[in-house]
Backbone as CSV, one residue per row, in Angstrom:
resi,resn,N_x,N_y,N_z,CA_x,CA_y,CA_z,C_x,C_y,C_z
1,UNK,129.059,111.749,138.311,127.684,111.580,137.878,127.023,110.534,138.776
2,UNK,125.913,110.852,139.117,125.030,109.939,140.023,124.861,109.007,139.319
3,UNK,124.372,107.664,139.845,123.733,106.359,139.406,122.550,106.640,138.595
4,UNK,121.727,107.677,139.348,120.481,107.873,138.753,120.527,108.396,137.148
5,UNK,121.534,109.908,137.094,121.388,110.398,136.355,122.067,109.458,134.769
6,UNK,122.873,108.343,135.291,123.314,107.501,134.553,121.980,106.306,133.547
7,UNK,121.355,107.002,134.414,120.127,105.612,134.131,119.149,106.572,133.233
8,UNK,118.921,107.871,133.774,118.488,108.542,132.499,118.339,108.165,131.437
9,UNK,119.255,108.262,130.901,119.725,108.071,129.089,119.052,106.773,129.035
10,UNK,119.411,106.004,129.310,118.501,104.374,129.460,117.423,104.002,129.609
11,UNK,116.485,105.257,130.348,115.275,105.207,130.422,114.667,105.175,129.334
12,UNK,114.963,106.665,128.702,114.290,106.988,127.720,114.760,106.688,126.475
13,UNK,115.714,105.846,126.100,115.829,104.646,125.181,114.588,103.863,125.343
14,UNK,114.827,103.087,126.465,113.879,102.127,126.575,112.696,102.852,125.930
15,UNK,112.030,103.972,126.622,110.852,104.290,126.629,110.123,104.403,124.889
16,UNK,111.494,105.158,124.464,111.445,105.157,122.914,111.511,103.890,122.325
17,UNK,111.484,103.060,122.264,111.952,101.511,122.197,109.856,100.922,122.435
18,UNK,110.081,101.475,123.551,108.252,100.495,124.395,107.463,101.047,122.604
19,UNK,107.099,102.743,122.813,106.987,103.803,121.436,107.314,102.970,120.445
20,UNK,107.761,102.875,120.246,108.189,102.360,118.269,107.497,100.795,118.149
21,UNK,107.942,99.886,119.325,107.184,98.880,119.497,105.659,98.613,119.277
22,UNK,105.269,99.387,119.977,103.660,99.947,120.046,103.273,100.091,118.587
23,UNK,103.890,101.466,118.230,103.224,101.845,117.029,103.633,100.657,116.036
24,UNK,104.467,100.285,115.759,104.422,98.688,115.044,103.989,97.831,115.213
25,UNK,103.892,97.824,116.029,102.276,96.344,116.110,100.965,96.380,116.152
26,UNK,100.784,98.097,116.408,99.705,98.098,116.093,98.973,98.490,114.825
27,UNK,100.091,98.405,113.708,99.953,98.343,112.311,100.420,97.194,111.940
28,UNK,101.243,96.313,112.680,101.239,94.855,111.797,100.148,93.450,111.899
29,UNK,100.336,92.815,113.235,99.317,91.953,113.896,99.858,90.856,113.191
30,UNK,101.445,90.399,112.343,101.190,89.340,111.575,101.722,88.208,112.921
31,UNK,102.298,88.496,113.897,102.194,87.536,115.306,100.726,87.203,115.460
32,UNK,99.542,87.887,115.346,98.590,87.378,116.003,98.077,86.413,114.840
33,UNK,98.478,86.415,113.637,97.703,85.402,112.563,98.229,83.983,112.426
34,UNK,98.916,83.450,113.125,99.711,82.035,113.631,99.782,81.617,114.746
35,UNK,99.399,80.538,115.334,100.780,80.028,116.636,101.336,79.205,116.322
36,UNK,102.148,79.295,117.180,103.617,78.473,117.095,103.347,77.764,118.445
37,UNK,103.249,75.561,118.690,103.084,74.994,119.111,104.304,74.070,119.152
38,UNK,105.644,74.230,120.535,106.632,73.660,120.449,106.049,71.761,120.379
39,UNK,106.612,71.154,120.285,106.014,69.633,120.365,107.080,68.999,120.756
40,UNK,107.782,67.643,121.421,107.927,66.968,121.752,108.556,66.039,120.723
41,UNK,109.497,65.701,120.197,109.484,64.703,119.250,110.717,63.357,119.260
42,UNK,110.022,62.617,119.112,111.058,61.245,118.567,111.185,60.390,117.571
43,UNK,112.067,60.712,116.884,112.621,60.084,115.363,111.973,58.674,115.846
44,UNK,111.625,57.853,116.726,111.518,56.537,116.513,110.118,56.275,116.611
45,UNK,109.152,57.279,116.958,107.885,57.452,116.706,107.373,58.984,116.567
46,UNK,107.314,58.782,114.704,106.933,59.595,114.242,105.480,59.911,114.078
47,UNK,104.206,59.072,114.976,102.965,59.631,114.870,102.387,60.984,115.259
48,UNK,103.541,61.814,115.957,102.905,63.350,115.769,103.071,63.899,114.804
49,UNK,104.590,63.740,113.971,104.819,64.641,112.809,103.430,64.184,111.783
50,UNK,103.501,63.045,111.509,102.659,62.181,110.342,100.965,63.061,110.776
51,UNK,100.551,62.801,111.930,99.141,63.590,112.426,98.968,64.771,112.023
52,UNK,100.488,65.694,112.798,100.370,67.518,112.194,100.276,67.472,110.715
53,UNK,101.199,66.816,110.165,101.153,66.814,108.965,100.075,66.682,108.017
54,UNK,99.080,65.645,108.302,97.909,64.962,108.201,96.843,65.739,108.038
55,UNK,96.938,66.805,109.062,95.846,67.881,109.751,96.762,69.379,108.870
56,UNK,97.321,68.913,107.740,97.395,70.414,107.019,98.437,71.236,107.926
57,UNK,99.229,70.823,109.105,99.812,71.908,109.317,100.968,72.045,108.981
58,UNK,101.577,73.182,109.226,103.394,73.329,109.052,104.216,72.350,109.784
59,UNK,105.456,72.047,109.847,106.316,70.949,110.860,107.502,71.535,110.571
60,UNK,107.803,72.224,111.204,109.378,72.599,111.305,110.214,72.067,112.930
61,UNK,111.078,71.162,112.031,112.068,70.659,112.869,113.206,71.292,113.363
62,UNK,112.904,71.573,114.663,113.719,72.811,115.385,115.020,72.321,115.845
63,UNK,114.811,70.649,116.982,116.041,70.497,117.030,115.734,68.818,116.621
64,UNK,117.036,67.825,117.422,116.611,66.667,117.325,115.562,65.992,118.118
65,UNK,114.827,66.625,118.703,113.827,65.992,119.725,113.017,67.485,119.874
66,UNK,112.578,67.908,119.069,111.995,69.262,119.047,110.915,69.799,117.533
67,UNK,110.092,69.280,117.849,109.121,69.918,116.539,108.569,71.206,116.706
68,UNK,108.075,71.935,115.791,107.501,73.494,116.007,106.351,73.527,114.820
69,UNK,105.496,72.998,115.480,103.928,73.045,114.563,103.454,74.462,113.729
70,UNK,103.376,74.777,113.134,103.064,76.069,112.959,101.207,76.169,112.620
71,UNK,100.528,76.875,112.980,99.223,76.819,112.972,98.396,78.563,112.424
72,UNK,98.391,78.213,111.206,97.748,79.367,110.920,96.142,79.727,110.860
73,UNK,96.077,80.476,111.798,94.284,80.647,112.364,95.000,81.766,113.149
74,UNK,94.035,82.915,112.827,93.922,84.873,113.308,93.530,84.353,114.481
75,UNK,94.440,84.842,115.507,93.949,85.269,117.142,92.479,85.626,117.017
76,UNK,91.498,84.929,118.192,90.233,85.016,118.477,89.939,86.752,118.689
77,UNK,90.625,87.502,119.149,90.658,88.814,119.380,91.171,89.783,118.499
78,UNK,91.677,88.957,117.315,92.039,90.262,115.953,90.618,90.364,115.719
79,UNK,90.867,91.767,115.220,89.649,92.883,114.432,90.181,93.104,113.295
80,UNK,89.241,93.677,112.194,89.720,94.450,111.362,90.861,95.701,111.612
81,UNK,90.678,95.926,112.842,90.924,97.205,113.445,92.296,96.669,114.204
82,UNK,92.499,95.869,114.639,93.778,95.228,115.455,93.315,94.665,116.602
83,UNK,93.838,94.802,117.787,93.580,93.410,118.915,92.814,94.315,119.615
84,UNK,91.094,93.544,120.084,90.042,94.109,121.025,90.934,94.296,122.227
85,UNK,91.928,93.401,122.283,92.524,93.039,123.780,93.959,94.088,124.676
86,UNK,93.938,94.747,123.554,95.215,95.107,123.384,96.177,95.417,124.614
87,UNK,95.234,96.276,125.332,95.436,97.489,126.817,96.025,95.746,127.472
88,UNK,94.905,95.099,127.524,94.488,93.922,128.516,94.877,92.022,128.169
89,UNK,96.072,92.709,126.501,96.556,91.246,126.346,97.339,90.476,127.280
90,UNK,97.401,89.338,127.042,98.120,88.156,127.535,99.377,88.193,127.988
91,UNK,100.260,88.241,128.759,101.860,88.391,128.734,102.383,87.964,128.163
92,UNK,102.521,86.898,127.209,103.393,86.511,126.394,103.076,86.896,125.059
93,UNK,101.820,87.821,125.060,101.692,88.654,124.234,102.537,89.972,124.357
94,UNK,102.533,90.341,125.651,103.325,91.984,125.979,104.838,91.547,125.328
95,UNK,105.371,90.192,126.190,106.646,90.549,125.718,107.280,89.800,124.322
96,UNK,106.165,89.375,123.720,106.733,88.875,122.288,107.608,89.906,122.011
97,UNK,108.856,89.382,121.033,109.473,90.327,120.158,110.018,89.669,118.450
98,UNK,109.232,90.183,117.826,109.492,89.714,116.345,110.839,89.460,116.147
99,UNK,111.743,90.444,116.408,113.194,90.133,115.805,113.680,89.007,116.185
100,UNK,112.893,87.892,116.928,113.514,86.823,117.728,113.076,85.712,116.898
101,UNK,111.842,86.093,116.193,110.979,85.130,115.677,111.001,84.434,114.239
102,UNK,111.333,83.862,114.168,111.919,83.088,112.753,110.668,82.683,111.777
103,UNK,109.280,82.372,112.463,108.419,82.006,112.027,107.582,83.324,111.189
104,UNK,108.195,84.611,111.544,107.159,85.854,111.402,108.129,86.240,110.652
105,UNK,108.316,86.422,109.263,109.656,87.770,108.623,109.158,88.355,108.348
106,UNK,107.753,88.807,108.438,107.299,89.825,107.728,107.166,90.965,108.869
107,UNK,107.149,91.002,110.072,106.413,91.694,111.366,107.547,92.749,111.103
108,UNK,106.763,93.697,111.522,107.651,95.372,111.415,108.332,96.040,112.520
109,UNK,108.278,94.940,113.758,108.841,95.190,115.012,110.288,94.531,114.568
110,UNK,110.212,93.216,113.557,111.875,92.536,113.691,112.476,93.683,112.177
111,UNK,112.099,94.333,111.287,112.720,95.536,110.345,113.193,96.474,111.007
112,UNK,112.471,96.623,112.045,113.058,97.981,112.525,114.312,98.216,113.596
113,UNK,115.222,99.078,113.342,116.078,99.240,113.541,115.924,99.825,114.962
114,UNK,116.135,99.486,115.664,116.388,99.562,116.879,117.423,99.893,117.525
């Protein structure tokens, strides 16, 4: 069997994979209703946690020198309808993937079985 024809089968996984992706996000959008703002942190000055905190937001302590702000405010580009942007989003929009995302359990890209 050729290299190529080996890669076949793999393609169109993937391709089915890009497909299912797609159509799930473009019925969920719950990635676009948060960000997630890594921060910087040191137990011996705690005036960022105390500030985020201050300012209503989430504070999840990721590692020991690692905060993860959580900020809930809908992407400037959600619609009723889903993202104006969609064709033409952001790259770290293309390659988000929910199942990675601890902050999102609800998104229908990390349920689905893949």
């Amino acid at each position: 069997m050729t290299t190529t024809a080996k890669l076949i089968p793999l393609l169109k996984r993937e391709d089915r994979e890009k497909k299912l992706r797609s159509d799930l996000c473009l019925k969920c959008f719950e990635c676009c209703k948060l960000t997630v703002i890594p921060t910087a942190y040191d137990k011996d000055n705690k005036e960022a946690l105390e500030f985020y905190e201050a300012k209503g937001f989430k504070v999840v302590k990721f590692a020991a020198d690692l905060l993860h702000v959580v900020i809930a405010i809908d992407c400037a580009n959600l619609t009723p309808f889903g993202c104006k942007i969609y064709a033409n989003r952001p790259k770290w929009c293309k390659i988000y993937d929910g199942r990675l995302d601890p902050f999102v359990p609800v998104c229908l890209w990390n349920k689905s079985a893949v």
